[in-house]
N, C-alpha and C positions, 0 to 999 in steps of 0.2 A: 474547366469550371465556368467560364465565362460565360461559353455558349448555352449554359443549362439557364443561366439567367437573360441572357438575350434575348434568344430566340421566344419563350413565352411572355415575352413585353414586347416584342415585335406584333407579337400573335394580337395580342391585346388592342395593341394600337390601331393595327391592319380594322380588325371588326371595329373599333369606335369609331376611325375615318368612312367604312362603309355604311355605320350606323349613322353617323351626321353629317353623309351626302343626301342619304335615304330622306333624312329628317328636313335639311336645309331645303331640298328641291320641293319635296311634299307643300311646306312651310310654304315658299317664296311662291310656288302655285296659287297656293289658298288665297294670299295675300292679294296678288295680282290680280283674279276674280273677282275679291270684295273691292280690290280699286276701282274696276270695271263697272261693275254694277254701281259702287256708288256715280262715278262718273256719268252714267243714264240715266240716273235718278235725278240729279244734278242740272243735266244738260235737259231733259224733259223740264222741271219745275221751271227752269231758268226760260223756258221757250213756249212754257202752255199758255200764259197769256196770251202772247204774241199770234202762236196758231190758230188760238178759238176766235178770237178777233176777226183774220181774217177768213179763216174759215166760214162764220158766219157774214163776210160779206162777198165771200167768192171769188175773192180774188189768188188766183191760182200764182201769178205775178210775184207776188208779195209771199206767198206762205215758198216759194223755192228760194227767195230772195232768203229768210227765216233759215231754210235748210242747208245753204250755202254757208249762210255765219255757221251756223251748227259746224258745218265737216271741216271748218279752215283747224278744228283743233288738231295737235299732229298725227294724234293716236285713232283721229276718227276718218275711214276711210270712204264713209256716202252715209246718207242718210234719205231717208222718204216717208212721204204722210199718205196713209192711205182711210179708206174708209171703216168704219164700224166691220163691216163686211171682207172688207181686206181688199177695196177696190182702190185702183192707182189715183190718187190726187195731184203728186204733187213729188220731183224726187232732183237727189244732184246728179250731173250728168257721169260721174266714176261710179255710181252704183250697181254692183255685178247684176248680172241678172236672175242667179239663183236668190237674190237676197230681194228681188221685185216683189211686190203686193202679191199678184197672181201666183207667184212661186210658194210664196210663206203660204199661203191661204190652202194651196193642195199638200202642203206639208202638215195641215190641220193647227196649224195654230191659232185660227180662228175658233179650232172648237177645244181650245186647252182650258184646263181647267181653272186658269186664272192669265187674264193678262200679263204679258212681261215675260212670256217663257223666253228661255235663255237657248242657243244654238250654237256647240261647236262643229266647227267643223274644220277639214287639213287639204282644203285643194291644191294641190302642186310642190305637198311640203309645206305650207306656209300655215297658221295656227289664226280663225277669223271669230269673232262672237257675237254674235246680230242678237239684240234683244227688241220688243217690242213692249212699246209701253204705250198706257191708251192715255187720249188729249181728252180731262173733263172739263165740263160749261156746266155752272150749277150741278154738277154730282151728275152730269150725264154722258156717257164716252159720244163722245162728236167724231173721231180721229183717231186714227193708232199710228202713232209715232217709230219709225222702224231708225235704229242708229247701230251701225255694222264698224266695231272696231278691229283694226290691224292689231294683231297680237304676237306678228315675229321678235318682236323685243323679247318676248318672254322667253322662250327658246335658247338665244342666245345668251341672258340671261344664267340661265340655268346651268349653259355649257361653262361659264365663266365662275359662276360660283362652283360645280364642280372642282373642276382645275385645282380652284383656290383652295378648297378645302382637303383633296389628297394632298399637294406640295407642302399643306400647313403641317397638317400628321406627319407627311415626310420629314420633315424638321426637326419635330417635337420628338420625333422616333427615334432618328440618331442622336439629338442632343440628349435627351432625358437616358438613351441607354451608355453613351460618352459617361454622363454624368455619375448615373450609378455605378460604373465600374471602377471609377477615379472615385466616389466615395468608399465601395469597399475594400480599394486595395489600400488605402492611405492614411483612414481615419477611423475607420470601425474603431481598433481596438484598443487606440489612446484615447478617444472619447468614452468612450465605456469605461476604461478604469478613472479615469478621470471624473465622470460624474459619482461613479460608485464612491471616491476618496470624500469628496463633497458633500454626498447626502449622508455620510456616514460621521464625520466631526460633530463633536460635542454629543455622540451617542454611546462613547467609549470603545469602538472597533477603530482600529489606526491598520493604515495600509501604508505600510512603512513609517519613520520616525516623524514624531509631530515636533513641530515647529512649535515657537513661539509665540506666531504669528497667526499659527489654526487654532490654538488654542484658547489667543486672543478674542475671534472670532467665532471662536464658537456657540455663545448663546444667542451674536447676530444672527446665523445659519439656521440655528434651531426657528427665529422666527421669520424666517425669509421660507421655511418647509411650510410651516404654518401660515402663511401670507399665498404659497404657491395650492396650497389647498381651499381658500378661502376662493382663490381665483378662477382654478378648476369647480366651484360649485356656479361659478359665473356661467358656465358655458349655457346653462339652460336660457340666458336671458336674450340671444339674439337665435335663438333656434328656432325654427320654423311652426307653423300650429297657431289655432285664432288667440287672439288676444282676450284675455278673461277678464274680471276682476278678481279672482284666487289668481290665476298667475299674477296678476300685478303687487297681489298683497304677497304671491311667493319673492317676488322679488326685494320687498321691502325688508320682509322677514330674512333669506337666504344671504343677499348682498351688504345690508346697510342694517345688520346685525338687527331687525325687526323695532329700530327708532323710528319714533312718531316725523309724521312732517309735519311741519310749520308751513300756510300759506300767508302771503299777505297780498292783500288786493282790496282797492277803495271798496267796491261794490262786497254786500253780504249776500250769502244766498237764500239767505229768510229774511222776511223782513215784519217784524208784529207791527201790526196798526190797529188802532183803535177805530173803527166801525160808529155809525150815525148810531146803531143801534146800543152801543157801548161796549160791546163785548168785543178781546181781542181778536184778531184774524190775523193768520199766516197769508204771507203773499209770494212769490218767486218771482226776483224783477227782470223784467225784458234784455236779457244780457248774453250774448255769446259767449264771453268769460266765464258766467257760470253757468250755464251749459255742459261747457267744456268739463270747468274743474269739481264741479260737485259729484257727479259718480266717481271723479277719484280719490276725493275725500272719503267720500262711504266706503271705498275700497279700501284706502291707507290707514284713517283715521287720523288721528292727529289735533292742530288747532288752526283754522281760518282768519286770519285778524283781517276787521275790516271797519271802516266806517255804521257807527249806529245810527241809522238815518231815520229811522221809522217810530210814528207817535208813541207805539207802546215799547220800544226795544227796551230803555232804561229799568220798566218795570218789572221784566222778566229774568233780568238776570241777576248771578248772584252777586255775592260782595267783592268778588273781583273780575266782573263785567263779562264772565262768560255763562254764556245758556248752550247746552248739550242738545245738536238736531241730529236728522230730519225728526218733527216730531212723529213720538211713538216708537222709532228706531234707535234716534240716539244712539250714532256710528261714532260722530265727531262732537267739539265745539266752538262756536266763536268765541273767540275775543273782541269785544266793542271797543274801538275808540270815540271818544265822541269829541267832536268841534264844534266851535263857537259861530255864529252867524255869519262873522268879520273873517275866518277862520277859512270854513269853508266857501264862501265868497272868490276870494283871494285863492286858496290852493287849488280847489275843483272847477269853481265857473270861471277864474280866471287864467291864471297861468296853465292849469290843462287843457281847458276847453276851448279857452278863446285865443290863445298860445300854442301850444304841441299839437293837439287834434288836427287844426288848418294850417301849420307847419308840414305835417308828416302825408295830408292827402293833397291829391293834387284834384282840386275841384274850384282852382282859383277864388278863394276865400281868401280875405288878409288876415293875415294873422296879425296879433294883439298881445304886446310885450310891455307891462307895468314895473315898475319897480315895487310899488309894494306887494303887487301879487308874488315876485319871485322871493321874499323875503317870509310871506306866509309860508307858500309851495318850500324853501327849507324846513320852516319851524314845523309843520306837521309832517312831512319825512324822517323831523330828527321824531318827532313822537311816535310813530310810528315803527319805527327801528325799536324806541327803549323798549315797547308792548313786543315787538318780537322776542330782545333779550331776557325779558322776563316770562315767557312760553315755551324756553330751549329747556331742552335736560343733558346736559354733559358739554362738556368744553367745541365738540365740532359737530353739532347736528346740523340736520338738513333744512336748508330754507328757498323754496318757490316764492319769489318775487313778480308781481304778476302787474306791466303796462305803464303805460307811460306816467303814472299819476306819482309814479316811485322811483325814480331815475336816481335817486341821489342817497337811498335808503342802501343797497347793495355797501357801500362806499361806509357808511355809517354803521352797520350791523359789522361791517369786517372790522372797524375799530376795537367793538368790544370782545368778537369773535374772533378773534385768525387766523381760528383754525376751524371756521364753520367753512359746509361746503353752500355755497348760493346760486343760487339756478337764475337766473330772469330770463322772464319771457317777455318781450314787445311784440303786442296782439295786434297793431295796427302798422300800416307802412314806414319802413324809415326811407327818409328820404338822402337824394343825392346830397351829395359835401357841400357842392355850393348854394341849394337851397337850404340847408342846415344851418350856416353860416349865419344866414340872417337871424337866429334867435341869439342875442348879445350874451348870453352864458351859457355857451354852445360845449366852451372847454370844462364848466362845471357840470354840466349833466355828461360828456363822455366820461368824468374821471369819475362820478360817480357810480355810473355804470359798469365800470371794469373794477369796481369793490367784488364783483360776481365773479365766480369760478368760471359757470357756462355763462353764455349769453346766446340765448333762441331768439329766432326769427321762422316769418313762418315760409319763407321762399332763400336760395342761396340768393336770391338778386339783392332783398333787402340784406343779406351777413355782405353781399360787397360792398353796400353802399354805405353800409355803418366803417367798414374796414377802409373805408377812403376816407372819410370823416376822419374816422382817427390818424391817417395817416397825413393828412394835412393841416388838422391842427392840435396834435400835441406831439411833445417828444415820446414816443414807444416805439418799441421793436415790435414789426410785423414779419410773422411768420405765415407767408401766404400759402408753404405746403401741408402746414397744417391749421390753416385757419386757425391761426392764434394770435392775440396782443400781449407782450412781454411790458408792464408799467412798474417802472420800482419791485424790479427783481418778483413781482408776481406775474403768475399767466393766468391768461381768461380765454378760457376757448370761444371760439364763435361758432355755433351751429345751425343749419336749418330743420326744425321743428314742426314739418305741416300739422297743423290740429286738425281735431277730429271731434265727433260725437259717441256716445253712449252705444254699444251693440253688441247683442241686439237692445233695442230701446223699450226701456222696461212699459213704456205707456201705451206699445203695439199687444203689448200681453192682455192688457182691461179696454181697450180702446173697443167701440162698438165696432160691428161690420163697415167696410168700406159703403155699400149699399145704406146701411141704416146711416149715417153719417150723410153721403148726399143727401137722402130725403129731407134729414132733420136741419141743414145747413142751408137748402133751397126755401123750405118751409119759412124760415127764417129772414131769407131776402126775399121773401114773396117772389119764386123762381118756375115756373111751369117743368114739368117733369123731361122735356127734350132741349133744356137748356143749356148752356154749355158756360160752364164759369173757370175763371184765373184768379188766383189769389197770390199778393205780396203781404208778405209779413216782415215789420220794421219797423224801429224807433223812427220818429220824424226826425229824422236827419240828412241835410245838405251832402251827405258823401252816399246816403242811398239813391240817387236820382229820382227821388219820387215825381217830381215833374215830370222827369221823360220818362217814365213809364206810363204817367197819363197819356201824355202826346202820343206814344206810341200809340195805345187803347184809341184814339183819337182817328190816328190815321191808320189804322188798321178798319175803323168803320166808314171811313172816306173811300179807301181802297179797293175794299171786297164788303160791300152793299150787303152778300150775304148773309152777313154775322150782325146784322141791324135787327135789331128785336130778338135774338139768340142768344149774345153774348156778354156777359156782365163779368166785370171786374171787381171785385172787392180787394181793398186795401186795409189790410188791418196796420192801423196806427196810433204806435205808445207815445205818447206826450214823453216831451223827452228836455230838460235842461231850457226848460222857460222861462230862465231868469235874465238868456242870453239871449239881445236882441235878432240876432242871425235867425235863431232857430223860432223865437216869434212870426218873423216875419214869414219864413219858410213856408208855419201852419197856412197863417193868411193867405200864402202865393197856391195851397193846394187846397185847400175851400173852393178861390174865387176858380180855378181850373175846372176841380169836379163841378164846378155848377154852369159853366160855361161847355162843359162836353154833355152834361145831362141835357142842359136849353137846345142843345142843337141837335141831341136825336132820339130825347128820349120818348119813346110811343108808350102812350094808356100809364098803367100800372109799370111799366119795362124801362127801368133806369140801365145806363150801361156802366156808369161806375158809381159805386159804393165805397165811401170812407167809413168805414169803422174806430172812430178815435178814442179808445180805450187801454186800460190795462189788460191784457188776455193771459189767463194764467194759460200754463201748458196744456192741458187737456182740450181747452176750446181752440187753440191753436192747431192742438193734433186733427179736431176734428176737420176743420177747414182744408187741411192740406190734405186728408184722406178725400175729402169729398171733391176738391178742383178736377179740373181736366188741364190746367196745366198751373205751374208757379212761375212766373218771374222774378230773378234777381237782377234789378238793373244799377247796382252800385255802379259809381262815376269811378270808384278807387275803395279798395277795401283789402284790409290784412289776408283773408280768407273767405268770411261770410258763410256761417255755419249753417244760415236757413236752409240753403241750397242742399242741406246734406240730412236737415231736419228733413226736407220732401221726400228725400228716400226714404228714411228708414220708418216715413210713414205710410208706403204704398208697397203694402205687403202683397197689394192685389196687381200689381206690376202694370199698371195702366197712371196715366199719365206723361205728362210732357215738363222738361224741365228747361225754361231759357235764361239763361246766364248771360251776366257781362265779363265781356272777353278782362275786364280790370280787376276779378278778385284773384285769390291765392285759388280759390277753387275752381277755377275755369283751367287750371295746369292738370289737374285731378281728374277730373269729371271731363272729358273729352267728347262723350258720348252725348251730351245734352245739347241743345242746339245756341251756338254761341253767339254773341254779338254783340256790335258797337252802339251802347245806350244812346251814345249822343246824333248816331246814324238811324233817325228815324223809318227811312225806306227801308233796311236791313231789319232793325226791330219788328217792324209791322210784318212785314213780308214772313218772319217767322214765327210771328204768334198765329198766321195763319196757316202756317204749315205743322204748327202745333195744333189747330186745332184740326188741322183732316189728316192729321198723320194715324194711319191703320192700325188697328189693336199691336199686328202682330210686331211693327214694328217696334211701338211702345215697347212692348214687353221687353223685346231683344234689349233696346237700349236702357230701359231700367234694370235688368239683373246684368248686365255690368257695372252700372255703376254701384247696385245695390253690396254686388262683390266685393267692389273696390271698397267702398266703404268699410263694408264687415272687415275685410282683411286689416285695413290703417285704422283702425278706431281710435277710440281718445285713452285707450286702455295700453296701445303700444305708443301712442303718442308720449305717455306720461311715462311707460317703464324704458322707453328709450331715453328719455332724461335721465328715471332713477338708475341706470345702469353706468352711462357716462359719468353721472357724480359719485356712485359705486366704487368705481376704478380711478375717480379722481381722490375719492378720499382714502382708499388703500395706499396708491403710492405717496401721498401724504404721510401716511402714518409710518408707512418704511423709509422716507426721507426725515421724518420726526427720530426714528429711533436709531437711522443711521447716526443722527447728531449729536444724538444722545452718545452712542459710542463713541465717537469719535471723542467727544468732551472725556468719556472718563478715561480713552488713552491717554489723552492731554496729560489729564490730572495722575495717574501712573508714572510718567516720565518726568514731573517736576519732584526735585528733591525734596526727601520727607526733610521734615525740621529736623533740626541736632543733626544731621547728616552733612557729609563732606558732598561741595558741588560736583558737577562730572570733572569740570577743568579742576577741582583741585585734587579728584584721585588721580589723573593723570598725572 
């Protein structure tokens, strides 16, 4: 009997170990390639100045001198610069000779159809790949750069992971077939009547005599079936397939019994103001937070509480300060809080903005700890909380906690809830223990914090750094294998929660063509039709490096002369927290800049940076980023930085360049955009110029991955991978709830009725 099961799990195993040699070596080939090629790419960019240089001054000296750095790398085995024509210039002395100018050139690579053709070839066993890529001067091949790498690594390589991969199946072959024969000779058929005794109590089928004790337990079982079937409707919520907003609302509905969520977060995502003209107008404020969470409000529904900030908010809503948006759809509502001048002073411009914000980035700002700003920052947390408690429906609903403005609310809503489940999210960096330290009520906002079931972050680096904090200054039990904090017999998971956007983004649906967009967008900064423009879009804020990204723009026209009178920079920028002298002066510091890089090279009508200081609703944002040839995100330090993901999902036409700083949560994501050190101006510049000669075809490549990556993580699995953890946090909740329950009325069972004899006195 054994062998009828053996032998067809052997069979099984045999073809997957040959199907995932087949796959691994295919794999680790491709890979090795595109290492190669980028590698030439690389080592050309890295070397074309240098060659056109001297090439234009002749000196043959110097440009072998050039080729020599080139080939000391290990993988490179000679290199040579030949002419337009394929004539010898310039070469290192290990250069075979099939790989000579005169050799490639009768191999016709000079009449290929595109520079950079690629050549393998296997002389003596050995595995070699000479590519050729041409040296341009102002957009004209001067040069073709020949670099011939050594590829026996690869080979060997491959021989090693083979190996690896039969011995592993060998393994997994005998243990997994060990395994199944010790499970069926041993346990089959006491597990089976076992579970059947189980699923069967409290149904009235009895498999053999009942106990006391089954019988006890029987209506617990009955809802432990009922709990294992609620669970089993779970399985659809980490299965594979894009993320929707019907799935997200399937998940609300399916899991968390179709309750509304509660969000709370300072910022509203409408805001009515009253117009010069008098009539009210809707506006949507410059915020990644909402962003983020407003499609999943329109998906969830629910209610948003937030700060009424806006001239007309008060008069729109009704008599208990909620008005039902987006208007015309009316999915959701807000809830308004509203605060006092002294109020919000103290909680928002002070103790968040001039406190936690330059706490948690590191962009060397001091941070600013008042005493009576930390005394408002409670009183409107605890206000904040009651307007939560008063928008729940039932003893344990859902509540999304959203940023740093509410650290101490989590901790306050579990008072009167506890048995709500609370989500918080911190959308900006948290910082190391010992930088934390320094805000003197460092122990008050962790404990507040861990009022929260979960607690999101948007990288695991920020869940360690919070889990140091707490492990250094309070007493809690850290569970580091499953990322948890145990406080007063409660747990708070800690998770990482990359955020995402909207997708697809419903304003790619109405948004004009990409084509009509530049026109209308050039037209607009008085732009000539072979222009070439970059756009940042950002609140004025001291953690967006707007400074260095002018100086970039700066030394990118010092650099490459080229891009003088071609390329113009707009920076669209939202007034942001004016009331805080930092971000005053900020404005000031990038005025007197753009006017100091305009003075120095602006020709005619041809500015090269443009400040935009306004509010931009979405739509004129959209169009901007449709119309660039590239965006820069040059944040100093940032939680994520969602612009960067706004750029995709608004170049549906897969053209564009995206440069990112290697300091947000999105530069972990986006790998494919070309990264860099904001504060490393030569790095900056050097690739806003390679953004801007970088080839359609490569554009494209590198936009539909990340356009990919995008679609796949959107803010749709962002949010139902929360409501899923809270799903399962609040189920076993309710079966630790009614285990208690049980348990209490054995208790009360086993105490003697009144007028009864005690146990010790029937004895």
């Amino acid at each position: 009997m054994a062998y009828r099961i053996l032998l067809p799990l052997l069979g099984i195993l045999a073809a997957l170990a040959w199907g995932a040699t087949w796959f691994v070596n295919g794999t680790t080939r491709s890979w090795f390639e595109r290492d190669v090629q980028l590698r030439t790419r690389l080592v050309a960019a890295g070397a074309r100045e240098a060659l056109a240089t001297y090439f234009r001054a002749g000196d043959r000296q110097k440009l072998a001198a050039v080729l020599d750095e080139i080939a000391r790398d290990d993988r490179i085995m000679a290199a040579a610069l030949c002419t337009p024509s394929m004539k010898p210039l310039a070469r290192t002395s290990a250069l075979p000779s099939r790989y000579a100018c005169d050799a490639l050139a009768k191999r016709g690579v000079v009449d290929a159809p595109k520079a950079g053709l690629d050549l393998f070839e296997e002389p003596d066993g050995g595995l070699v790949h000479a590519a050729v890529v041409p040296i341009l001067d102002d957009d004209r091949i001067v040069a073709q750069l020949v670099v011939v790498h050594d590829l026996s690594f690869v080979a060997r390589r491959e021989a090693a992971m083979r190996r690896f991969t039969v011995g592993a199946f060998a393994v997994v072959a005998l243990l997994a077939s060990i395994a199944t024969l010790l499970v069926r000779r041993f346990t089959w058929h006491r597990w089976t009547e076992e579970i059947l005794r189980v699923l069967t109590l409290g149904r009235g089928v009895v498999w053999g005599p009942r106990t006391r004790q089954e019988k006890r337990f029987g209506p617990l079982l009955s809802d432990l079936r009922a709990m294992m079937t609620e669970l089993a409707s779970d399985q659809g919520v980490s299965a594979g397939g894009k993320w929707t907003p019907e799935r997200l609302h399937g998940v609300l509905t399916d899991s968390l019994d179709g309750d509304r969520v509660v969000i709370l977060a300072n910022r509203e995502p409408y805001v009515h103001d009253r117009g010069p003209d008098g009539a009210v107008h809707v506006q949507h404020p410059a915020s990644g937070l909402v962003t983020a969470l407003e499609p999943v409000m329109r998906a969830c529904s629910g209610v948003w509480v937030a700060h009424g900030s806006g001239s007309a908010d008060r008069e729109v809503v009704d008599r208990r300060d909620r008005v039902l948006v987006p208007p015309g759809e009316e999915s959701y509502a807000i809830r308004r809080v509203w605060l006092s001048e002294s109020e919000e002073r103290g909680y928002y411009y002070g103790f968040s903005n001039e406190g936690l914000w330059p706490l948690c980035h590191l962009v060397y700002t001091r941070p600013v700890f008042r005493v009576e700003d930390w005394r408002q920052y409670q009183s409107v947390n605890r206000r904040f909380a009651d307007a939560v408690c008063e928008e729940v429906e039932g003893p344990d609903p859902v509540v999304l906690v959203q940023d740093y403005h509410f650290a101490l609310a989590p901790r306050m809503i579990r008072e009167r809830l506890p048995r709500a489940t609370i989500i918080s999210f911190w959308h900006i960096p948290w910082p190391n223990a010992e930088r934390f330290g320094v805000c003197p009520w460092h122990r008050e906002v962790l404990d507040g914090m861990l009022g929260s079931s979960i607690l999101g972050f948007h990288t695991q680096q920020h869940c360690n750094n919070f889990l140091e904090a707490v492990d250094r200054f309070l007493e809690a039990r850290i569970d580091r294998e499953r990322n948890a904090v145990v406080l007063g017999g409660r747990e708070s998971l800690v998770r990482p929660y990359p955020i995402s956007i909207e997708w697809p983004d419903r304003r790619a649906a109405t948004a004009p063509p990409v084509p009509r967009c530049r026109r209308e967008v050039f037209a607009e900064l008085g732009l000539g039709p072979d222009a070439l423009l970059g756009v940042g879009v950002d609140r004025l804020d001291y953690t967006k490096g707007i400074e260095d990204r002018l100086l970039a723009v700066e030394r990118l026209l010092e650099r490459f002369p080229r891009f003088r009178g071609r390329f113009t920079f707009a920076q669209l920028a939202a007034p942001s927290r004016t009331l805080i002298p930092e971000y005053r002066a900020l404005s000031e510091r990038v005025d007197a800049l753009a006017s100091r890089i305009n003075g120095r090279f602006a020709e005619g009508a041809w500015k090269p940076v443009v400040v935009l200081r306004a509010h931009h609703e979405p739509p004129a944002v959209f169009r901007y980023l449709r119309a660039a040839d590239l965006c820069y995100v040059s944040s100093l330090h940032d939680g994520m930085n969602l612009v960067a993901k706004e750029f995709l999902a608004a170049r549906d036409d897969e053209r564009g360049v995206l440069v990112l700083s290697r300091f947000t949560g999105a530069s972990r994501e986006l790998t494919e955009a070309l990264l860099v050190n904001p504060y490393d101006l030569e790095e900056a510049s050097a690739a806003l110029a390679t953004a801007l000669a970088m080839p359609p075809a490569e554009q494209a490549e590198r936009m539909r991955a990340m356009r990919a990556h995008v679609g796949e993580f959107n803010v749709y699995r962002w949010a139902g991978r929360m409501l899923a953890d809270a799903a399962r946090l609040r189920k076993r909740d309710r079966l630790t709830n009614r285990l208690s329950i049980a348990g209490a009325s054995e208790d009360d069972e086993a105490l003697p009725r009144a007028g009864s004899p005690s146990p010790c006195a029937r004895r």
